[in-house]
PDB file of N, CA, C and O in Angstrom, chain B, residues numbered from 101:
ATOM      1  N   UNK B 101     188.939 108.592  94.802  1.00  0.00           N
ATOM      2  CA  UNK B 101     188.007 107.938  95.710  1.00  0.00           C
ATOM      3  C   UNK B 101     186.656 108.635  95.630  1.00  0.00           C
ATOM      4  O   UNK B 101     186.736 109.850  95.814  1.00  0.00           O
ATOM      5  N   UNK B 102     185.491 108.183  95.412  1.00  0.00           N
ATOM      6  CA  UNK B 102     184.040 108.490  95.415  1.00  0.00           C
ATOM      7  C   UNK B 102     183.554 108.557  97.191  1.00  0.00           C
ATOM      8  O   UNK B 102     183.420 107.741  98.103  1.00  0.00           O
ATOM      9  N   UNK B 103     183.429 109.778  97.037  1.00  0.00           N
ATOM     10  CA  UNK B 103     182.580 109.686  98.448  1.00  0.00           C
ATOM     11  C   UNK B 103     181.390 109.767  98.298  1.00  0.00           C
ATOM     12  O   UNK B 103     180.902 110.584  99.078  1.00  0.00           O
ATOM     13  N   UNK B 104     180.433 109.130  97.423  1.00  0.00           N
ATOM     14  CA  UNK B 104     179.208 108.769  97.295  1.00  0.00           C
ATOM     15  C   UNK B 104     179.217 106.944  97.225  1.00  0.00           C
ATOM     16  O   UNK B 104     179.713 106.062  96.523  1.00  0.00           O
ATOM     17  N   UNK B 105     178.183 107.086  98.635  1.00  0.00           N
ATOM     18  CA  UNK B 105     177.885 104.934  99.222  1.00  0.00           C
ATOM     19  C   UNK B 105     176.577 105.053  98.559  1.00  0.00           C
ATOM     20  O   UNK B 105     175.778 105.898  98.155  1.00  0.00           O
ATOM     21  N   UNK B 106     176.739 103.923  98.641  1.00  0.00           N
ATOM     22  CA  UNK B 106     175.352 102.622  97.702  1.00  0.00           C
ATOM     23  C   UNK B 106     174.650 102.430  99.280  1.00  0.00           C
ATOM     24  O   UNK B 106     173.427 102.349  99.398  1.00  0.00           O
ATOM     25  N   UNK B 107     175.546 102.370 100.431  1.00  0.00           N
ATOM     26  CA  UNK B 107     174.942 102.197 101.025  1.00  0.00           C
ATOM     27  C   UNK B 107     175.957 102.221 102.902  1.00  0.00           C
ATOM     28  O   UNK B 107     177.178 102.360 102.826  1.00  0.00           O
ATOM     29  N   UNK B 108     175.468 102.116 104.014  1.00  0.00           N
ATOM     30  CA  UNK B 108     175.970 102.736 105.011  1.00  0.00           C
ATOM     31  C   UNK B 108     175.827 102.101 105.690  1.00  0.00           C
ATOM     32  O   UNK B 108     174.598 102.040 105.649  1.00  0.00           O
ATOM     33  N   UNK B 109     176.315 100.994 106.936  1.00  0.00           N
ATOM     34  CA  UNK B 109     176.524 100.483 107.852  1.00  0.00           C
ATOM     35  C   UNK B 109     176.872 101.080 109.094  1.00  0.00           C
ATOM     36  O   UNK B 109     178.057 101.390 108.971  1.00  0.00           O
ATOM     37  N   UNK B 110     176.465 101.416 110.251  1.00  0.00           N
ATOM     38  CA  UNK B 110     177.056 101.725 111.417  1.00  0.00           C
ATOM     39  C   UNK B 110     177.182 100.656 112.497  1.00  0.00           C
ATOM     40  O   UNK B 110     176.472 100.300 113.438  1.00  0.00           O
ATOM     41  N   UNK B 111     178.300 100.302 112.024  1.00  0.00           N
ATOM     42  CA  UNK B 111     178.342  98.908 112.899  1.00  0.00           C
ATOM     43  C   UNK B 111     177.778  98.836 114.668  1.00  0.00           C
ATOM     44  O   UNK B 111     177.337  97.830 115.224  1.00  0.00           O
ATOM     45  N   UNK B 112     177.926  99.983 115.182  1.00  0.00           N
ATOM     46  CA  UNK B 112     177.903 100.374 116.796  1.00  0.00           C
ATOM     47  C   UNK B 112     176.451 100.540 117.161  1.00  0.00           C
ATOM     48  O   UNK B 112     175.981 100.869 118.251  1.00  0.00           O
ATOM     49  N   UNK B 113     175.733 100.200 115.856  1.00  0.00           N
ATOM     50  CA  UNK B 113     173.959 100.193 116.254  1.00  0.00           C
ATOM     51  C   UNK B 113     173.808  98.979 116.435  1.00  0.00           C
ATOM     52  O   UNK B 113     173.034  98.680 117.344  1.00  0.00           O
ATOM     53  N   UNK B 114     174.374  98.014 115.776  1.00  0.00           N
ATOM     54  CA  UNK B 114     173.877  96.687 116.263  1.00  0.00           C
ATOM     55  C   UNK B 114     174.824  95.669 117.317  1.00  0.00           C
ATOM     56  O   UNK B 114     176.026  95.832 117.528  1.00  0.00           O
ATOM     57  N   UNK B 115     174.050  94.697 117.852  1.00  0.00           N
ATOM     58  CA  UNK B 115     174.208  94.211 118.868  1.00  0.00           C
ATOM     59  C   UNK B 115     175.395  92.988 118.352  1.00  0.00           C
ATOM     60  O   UNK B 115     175.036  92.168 117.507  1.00  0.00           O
ATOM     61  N   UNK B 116     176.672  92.941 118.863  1.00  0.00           N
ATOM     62  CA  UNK B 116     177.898  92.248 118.280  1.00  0.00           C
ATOM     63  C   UNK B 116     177.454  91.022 117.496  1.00  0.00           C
ATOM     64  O   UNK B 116     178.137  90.747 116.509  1.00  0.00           O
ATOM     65  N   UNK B 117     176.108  90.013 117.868  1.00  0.00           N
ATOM     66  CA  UNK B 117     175.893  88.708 117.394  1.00  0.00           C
ATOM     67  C   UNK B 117     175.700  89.140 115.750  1.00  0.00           C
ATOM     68  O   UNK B 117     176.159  88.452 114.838  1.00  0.00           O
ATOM     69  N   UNK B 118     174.848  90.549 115.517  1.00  0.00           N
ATOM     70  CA  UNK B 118     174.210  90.556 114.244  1.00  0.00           C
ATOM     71  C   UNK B 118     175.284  91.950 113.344  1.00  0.00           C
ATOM     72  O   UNK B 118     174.964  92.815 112.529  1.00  0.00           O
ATOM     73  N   UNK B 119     176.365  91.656 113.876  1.00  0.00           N
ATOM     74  CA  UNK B 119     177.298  93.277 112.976  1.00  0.00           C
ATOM     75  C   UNK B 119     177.925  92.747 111.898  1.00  0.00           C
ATOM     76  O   UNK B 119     177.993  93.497 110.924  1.00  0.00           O
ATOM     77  N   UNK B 120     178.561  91.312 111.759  1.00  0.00           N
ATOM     78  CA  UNK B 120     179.065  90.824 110.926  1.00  0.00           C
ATOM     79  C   UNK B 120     177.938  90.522 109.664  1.00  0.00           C
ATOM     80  O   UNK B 120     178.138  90.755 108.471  1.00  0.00           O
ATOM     81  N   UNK B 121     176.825  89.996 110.207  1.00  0.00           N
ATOM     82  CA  UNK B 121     175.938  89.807 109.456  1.00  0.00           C
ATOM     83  C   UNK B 121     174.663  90.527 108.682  1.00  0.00           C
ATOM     84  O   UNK B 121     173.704  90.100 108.039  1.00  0.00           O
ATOM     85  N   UNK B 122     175.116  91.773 109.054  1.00  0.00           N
ATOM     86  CA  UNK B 122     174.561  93.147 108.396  1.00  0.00           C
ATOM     87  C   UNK B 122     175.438  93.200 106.944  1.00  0.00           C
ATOM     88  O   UNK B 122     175.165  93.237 105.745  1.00  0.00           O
ATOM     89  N   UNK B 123     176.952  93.176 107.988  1.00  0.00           N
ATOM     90  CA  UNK B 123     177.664  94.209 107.209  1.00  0.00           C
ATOM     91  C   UNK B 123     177.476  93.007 105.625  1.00  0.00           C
ATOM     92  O   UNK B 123     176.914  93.400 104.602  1.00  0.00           O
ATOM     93  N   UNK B 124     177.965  91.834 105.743  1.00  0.00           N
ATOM     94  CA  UNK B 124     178.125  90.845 104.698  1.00  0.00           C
ATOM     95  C   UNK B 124     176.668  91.052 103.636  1.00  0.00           C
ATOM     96  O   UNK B 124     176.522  91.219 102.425  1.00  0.00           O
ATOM     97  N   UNK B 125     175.877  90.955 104.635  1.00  0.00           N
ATOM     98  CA  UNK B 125     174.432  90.882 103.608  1.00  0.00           C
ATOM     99  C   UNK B 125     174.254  92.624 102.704  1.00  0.00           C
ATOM    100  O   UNK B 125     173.905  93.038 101.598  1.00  0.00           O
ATOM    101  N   UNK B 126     174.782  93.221 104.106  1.00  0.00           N
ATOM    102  CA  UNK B 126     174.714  94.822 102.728  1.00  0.00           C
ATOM    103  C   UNK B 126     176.293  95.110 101.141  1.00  0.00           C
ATOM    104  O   UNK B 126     176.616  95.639 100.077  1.00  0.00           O
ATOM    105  N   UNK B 127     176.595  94.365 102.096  1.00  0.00           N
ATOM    106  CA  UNK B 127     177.941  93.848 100.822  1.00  0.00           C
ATOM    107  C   UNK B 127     177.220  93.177  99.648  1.00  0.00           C
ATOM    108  O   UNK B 127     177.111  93.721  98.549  1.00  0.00           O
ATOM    109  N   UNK B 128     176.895  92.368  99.844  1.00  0.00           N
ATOM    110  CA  UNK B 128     176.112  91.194  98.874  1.00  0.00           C
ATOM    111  C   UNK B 128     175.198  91.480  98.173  1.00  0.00           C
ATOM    112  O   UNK B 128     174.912  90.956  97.096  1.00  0.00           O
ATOM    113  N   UNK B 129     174.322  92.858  99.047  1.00  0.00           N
ATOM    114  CA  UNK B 129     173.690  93.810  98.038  1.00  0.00           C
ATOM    115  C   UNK B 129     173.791  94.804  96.626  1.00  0.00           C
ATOM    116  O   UNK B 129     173.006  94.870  95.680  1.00  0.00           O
ATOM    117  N   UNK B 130     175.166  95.597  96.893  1.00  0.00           N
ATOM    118  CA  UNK B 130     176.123  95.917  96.016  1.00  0.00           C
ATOM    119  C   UNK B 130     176.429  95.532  95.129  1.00  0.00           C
ATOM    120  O   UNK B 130     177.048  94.469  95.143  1.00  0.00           O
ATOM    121  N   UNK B 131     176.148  96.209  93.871  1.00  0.00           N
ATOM    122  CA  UNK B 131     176.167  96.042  92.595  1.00  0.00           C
ATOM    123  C   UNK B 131     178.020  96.161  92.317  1.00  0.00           C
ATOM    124  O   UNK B 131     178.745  96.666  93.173  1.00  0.00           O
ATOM    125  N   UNK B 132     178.576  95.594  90.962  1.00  0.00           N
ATOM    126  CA  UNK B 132     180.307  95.763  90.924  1.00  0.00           C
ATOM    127  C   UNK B 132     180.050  97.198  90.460  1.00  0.00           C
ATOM    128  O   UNK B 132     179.146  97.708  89.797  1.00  0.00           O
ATOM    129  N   UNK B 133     181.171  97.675  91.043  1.00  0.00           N
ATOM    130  CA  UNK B 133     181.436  99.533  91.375  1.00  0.00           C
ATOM    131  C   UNK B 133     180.859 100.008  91.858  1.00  0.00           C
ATOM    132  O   UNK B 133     181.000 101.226  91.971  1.00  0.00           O
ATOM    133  N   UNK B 134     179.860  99.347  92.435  1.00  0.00           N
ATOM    134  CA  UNK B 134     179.402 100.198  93.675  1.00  0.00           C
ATOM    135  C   UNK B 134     180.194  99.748  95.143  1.00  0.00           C
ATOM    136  O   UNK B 134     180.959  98.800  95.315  1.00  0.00           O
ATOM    137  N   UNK B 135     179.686 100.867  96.220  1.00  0.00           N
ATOM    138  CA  UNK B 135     180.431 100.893  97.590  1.00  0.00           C
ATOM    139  C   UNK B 135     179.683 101.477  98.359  1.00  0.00           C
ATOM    140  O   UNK B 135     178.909 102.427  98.245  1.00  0.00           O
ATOM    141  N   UNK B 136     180.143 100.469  99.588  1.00  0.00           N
ATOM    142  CA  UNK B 136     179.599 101.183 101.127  1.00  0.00           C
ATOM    143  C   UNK B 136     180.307 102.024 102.005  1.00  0.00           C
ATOM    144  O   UNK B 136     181.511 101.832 101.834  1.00  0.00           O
ATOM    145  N   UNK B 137     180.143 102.664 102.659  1.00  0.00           N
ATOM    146  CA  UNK B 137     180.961 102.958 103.867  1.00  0.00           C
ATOM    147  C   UNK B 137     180.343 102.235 105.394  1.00  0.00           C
ATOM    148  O   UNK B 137     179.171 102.099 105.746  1.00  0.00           O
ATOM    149  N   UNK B 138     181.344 101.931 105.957  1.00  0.00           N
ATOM    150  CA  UNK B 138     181.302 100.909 107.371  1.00  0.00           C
ATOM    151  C   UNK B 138     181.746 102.008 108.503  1.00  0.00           C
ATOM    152  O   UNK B 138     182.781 102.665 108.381  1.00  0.00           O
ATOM    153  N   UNK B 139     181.005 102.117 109.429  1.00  0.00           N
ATOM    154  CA  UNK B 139     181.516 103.007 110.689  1.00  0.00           C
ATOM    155  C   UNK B 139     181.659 102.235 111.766  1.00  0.00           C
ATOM    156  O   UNK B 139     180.720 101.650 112.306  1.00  0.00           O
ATOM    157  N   UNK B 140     182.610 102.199 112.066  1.00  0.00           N
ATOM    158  CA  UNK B 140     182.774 101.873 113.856  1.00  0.00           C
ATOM    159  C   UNK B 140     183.577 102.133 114.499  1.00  0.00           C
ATOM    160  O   UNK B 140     184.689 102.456 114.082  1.00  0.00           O
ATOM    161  N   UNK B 141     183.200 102.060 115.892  1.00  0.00           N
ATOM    162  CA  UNK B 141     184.296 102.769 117.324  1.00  0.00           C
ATOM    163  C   UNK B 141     185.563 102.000 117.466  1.00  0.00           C
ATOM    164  O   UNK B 141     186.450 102.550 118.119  1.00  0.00           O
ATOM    165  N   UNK B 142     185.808 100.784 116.950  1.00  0.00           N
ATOM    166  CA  UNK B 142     186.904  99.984 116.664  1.00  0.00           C
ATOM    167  C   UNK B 142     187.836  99.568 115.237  1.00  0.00           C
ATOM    168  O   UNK B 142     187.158  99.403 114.223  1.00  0.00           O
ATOM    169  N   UNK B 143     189.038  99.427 115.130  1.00  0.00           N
ATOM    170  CA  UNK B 143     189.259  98.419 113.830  1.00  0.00           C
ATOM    171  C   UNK B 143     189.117  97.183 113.612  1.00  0.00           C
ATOM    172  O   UNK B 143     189.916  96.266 113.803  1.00  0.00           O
ATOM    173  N   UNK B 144     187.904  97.169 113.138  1.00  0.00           N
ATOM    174  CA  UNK B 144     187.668  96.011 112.249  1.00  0.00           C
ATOM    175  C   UNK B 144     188.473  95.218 111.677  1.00  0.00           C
ATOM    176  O   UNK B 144     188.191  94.862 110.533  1.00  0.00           O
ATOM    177  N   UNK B 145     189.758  94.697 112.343  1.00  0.00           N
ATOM    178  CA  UNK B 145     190.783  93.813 111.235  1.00  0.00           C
ATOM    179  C   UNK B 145     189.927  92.738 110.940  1.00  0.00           C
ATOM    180  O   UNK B 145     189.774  92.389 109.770  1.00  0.00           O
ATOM    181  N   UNK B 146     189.164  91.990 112.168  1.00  0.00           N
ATOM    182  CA  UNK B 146     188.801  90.932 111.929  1.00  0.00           C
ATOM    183  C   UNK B 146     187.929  90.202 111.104  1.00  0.00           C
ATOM    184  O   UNK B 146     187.969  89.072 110.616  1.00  0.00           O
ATOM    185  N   UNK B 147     186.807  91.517 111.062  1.00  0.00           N
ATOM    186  CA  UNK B 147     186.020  91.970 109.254  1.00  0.00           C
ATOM    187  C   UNK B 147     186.783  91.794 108.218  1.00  0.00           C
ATOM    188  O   UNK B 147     186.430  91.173 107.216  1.00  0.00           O
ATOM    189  N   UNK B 148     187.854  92.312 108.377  1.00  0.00           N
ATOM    190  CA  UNK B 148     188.815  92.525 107.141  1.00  0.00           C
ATOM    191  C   UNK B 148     189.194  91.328 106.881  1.00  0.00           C
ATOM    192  O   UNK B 148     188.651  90.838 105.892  1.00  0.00           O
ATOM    193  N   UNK B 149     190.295  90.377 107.685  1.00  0.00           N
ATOM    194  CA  UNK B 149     189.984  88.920 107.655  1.00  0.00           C
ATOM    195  C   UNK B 149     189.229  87.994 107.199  1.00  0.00           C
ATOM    196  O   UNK B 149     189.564  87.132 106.387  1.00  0.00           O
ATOM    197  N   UNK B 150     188.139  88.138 107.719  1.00  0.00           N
ATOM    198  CA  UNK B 150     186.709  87.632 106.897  1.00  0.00           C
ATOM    199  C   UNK B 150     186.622  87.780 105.627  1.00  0.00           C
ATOM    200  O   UNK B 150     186.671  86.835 104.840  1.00  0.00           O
ATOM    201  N   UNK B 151     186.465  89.142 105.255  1.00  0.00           N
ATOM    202  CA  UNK B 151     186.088  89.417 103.740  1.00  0.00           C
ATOM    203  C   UNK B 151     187.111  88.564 102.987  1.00  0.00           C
ATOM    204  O   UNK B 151     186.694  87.691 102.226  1.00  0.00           O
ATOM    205  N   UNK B 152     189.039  88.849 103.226  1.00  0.00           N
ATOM    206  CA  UNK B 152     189.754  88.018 103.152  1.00  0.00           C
ATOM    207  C   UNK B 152     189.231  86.433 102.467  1.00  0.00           C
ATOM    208  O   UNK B 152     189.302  86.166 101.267  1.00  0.00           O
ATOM    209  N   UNK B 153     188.755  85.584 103.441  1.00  0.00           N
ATOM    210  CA  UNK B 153     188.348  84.498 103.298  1.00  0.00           C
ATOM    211  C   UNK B 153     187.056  84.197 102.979  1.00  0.00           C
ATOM    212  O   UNK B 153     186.731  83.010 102.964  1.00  0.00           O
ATOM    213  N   UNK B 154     186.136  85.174 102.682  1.00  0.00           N
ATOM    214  CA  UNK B 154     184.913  85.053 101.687  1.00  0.00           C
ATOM    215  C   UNK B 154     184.432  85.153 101.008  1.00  0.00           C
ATOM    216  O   UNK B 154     183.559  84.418 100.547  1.00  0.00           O
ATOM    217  N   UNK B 155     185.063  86.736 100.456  1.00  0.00           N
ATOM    218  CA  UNK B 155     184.995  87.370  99.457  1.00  0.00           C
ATOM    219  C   UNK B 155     186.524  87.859  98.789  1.00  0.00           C
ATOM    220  O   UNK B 155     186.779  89.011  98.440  1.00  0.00           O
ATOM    221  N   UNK B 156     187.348  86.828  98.716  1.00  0.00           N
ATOM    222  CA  UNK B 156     188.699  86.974  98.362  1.00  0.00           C
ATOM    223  C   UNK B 156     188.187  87.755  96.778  1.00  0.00           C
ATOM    224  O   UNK B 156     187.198  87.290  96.213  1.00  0.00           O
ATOM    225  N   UNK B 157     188.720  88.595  96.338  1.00  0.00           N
ATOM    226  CA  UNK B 157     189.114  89.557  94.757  1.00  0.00           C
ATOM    227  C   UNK B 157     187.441  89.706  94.187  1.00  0.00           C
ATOM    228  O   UNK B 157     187.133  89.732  92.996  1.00  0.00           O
ATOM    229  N   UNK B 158     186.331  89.808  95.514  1.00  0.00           N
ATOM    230  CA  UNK B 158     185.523  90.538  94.827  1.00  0.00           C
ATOM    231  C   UNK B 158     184.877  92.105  95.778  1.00  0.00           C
ATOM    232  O   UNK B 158     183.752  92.604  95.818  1.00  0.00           O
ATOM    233  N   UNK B 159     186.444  92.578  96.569  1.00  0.00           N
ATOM    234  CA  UNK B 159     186.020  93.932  97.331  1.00  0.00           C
ATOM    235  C   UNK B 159     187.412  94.776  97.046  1.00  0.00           C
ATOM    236  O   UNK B 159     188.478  94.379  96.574  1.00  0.00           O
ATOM    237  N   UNK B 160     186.965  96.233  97.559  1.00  0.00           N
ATOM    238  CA  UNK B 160     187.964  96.649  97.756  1.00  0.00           C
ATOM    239  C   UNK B 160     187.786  97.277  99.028  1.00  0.00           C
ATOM    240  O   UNK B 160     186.665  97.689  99.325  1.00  0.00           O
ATOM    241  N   UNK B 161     189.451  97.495 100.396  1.00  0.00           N
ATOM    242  CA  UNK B 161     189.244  98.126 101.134  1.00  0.00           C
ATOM    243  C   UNK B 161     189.964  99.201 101.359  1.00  0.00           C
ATOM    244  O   UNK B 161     191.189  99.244 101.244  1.00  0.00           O
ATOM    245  N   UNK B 162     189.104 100.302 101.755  1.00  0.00           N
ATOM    246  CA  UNK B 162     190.237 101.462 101.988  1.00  0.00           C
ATOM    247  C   UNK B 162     189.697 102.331 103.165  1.00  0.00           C
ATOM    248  O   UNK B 162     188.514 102.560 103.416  1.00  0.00           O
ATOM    249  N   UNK B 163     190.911 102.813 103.905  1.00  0.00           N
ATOM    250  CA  UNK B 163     189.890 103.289 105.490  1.00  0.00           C
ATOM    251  C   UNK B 163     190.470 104.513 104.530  1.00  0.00           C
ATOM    252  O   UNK B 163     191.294 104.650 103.626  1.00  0.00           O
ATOM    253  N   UNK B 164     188.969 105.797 105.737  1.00  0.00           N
ATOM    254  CA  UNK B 164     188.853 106.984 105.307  1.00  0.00           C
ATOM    255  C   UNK B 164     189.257 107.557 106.480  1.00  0.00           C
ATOM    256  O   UNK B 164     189.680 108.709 106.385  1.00  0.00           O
ATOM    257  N   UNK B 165     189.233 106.978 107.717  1.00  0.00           N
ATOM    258  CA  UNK B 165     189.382 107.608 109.004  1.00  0.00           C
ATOM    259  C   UNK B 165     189.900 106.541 109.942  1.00  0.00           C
ATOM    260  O   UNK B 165     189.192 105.559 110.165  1.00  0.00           O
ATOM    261  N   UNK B 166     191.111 106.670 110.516  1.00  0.00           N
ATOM    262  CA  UNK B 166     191.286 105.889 111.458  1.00  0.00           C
ATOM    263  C   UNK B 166     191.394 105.537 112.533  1.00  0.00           C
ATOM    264  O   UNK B 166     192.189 104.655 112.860  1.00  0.00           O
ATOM    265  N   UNK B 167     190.668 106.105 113.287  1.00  0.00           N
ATOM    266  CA  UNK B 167     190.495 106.195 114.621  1.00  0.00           C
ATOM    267  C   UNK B 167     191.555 107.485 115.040  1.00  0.00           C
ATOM    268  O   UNK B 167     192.167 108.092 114.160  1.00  0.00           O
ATOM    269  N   UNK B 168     191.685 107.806 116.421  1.00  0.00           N
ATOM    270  CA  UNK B 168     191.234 106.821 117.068  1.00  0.00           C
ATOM    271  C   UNK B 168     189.697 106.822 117.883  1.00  0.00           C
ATOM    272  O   UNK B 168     189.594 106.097 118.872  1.00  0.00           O
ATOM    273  N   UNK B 169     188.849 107.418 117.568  1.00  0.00           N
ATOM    274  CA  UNK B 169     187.659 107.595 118.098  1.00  0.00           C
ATOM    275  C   UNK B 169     186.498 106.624 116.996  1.00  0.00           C
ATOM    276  O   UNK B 169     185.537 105.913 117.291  1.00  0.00           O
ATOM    277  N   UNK B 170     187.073 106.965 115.740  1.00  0.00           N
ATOM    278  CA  UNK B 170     186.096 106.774 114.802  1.00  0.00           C
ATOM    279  C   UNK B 170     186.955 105.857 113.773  1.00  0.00           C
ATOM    280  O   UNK B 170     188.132 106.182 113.616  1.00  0.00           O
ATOM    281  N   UNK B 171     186.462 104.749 113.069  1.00  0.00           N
ATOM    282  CA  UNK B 171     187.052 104.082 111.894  1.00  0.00           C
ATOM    283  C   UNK B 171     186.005 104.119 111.086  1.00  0.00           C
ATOM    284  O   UNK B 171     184.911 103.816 111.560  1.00  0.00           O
ATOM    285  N   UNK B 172     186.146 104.623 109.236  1.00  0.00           N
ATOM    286  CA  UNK B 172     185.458 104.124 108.763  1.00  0.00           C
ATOM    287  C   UNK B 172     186.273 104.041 107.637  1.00  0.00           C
ATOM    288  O   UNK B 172     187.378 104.568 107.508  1.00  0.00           O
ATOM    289  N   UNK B 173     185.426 103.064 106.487  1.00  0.00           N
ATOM    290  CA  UNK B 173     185.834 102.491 105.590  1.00  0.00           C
ATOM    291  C   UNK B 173     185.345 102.061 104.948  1.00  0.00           C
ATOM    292  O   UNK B 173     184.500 101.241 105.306  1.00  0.00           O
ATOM    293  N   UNK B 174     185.601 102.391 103.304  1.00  0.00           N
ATOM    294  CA  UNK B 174     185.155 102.258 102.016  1.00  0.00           C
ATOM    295  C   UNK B 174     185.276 100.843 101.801  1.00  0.00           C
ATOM    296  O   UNK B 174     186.344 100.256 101.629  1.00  0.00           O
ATOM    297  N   UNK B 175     184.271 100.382 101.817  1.00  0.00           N
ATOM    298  CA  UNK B 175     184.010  98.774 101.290  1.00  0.00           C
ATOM    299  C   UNK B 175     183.899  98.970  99.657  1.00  0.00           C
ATOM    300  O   UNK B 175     183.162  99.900  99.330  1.00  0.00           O
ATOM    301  N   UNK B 176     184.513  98.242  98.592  1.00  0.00           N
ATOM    302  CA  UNK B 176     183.966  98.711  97.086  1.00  0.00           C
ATOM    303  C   UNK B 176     183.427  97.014  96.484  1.00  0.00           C
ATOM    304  O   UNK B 176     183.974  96.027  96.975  1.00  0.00           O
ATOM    305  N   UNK B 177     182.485  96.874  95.558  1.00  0.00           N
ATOM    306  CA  UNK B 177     182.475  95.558  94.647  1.00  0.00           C
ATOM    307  C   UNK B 177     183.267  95.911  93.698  1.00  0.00           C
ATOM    308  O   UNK B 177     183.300  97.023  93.171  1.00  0.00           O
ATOM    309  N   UNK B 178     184.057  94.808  93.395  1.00  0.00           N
ATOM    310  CA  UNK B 178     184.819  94.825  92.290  1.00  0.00           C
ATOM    311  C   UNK B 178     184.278  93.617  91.532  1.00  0.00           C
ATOM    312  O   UNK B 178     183.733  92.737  92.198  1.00  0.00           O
ATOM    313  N   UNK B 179     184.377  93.474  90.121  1.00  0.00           N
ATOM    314  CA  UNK B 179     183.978  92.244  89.336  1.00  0.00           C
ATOM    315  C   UNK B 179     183.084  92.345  88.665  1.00  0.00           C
ATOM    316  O   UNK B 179     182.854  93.526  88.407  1.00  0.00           O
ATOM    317  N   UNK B 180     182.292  91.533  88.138  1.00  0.00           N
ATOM    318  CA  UNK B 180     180.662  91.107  87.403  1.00  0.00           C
ATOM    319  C   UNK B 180     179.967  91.614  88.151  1.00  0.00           C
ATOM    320  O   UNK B 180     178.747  91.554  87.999  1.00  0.00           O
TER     321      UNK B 180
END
């Protein structure tokens, strides 16, 4: 596992309407093999879900920490 991110999300800075839509657009930024890390005070299944159904076989996920205070997690591009 690379613990060097392309780039860093803290989900708990933004306001719930705009967290999904950070996180997707800094995804979308990401070059294949590159990766983010995602922080937040909750688990994100429902992110996870999402990506699931949007980005089906072009991520990878792997938590680094799992609460219970703190979750974060290695978002990766996989593909072209």
């Amino acid at each position: 596992m690379s613990t060097t991110f392309n780039a860093t999300v803290n989900a708990t800075e933004y306001p719930p309407h705009l967290k999904h839509k950070v996180i997707f657009e800094t995804f979308d930024g990401l070059k294949a093999g590159e990766s983010m890390l995602l922080v937040n005070d909750h688990d994100p299944k429902p992110l996870h879900y999402q990506f699931e159904l949007e980005r089906a076989g072009m991520y990878e996920w792997e938590y680094i920490e799992q609460g219970p205070e703190w979750f974060r997690i290695r978002i990766g591009r996989v593909g072209a």
